[in-house]
N, C-alpha and C positions, 0 to 999 in steps of 0.2 A: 504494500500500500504506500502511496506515495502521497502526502497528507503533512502542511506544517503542526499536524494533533495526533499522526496516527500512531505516533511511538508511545505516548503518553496516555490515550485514550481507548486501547484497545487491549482491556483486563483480560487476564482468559482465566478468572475465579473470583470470586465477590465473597468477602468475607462475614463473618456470623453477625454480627451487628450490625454491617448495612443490609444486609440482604433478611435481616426481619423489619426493619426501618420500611424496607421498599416492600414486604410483603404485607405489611398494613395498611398501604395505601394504592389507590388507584393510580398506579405508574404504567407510562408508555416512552416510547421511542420516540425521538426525532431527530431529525438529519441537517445539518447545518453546514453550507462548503468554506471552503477555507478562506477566499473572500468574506466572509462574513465573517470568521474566525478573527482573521484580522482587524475588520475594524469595531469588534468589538471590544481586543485587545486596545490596539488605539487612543479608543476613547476610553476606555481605564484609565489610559495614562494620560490622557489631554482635559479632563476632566474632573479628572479625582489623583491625581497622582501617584496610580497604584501600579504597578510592572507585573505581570502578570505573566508566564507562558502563555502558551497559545492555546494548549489544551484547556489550562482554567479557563478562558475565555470563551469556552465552546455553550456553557449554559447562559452568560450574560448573551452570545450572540442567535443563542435559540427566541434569550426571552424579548431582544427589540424586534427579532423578526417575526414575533407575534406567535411562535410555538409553541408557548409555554402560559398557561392561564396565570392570570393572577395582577393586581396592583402592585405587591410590594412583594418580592422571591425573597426567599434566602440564598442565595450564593455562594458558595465554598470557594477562594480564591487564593491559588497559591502562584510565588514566583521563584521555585525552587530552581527552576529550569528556564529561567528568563535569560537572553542574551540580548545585553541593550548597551548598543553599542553607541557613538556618536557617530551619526552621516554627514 
């Protein structure tokens, strides 16, 4: 898979304590491409000034593209794997 998220984003196991989280509630899928990926990384950082990988950025860029219900999400955002470099 050739994806700036696909290293980071493609578990092959879910552990005990998210996967009862996620069996209590009505969860689904959805697909976000890597332009999107991006500027929803982006504006993390032009916004809020938070650096982000690309992967964390995959549910902020589900939820402006209107895939994800809700007013206010909760977020999990990490930037363990940020490379922010100056252009």
């Amino acid at each position: 898979m050739d994806s700036v998220a696909a290293s980071a984003t493609g578990a092959s196991r879910v552990g005990v304590v998210p996967f009862s989280v996620l069996a209590a509630h009505d969860v689904s899928s959805v697909l976000v491409g890597d332009e999107e990926i991006l500027e929803a990384r982006d504006r993390l950082w032009e916004e809020c000034r938070i650096a982000v990988e690309p992967a964390a950025a995959v549910p902020f860029a589900a939820w402006l593209a209107g895939r994800v219900p809700g007013y206010l999400p909760c977020l999990v955002l990490c930037g363990a794997n940020a490379d922010w470099t100056a252009e």
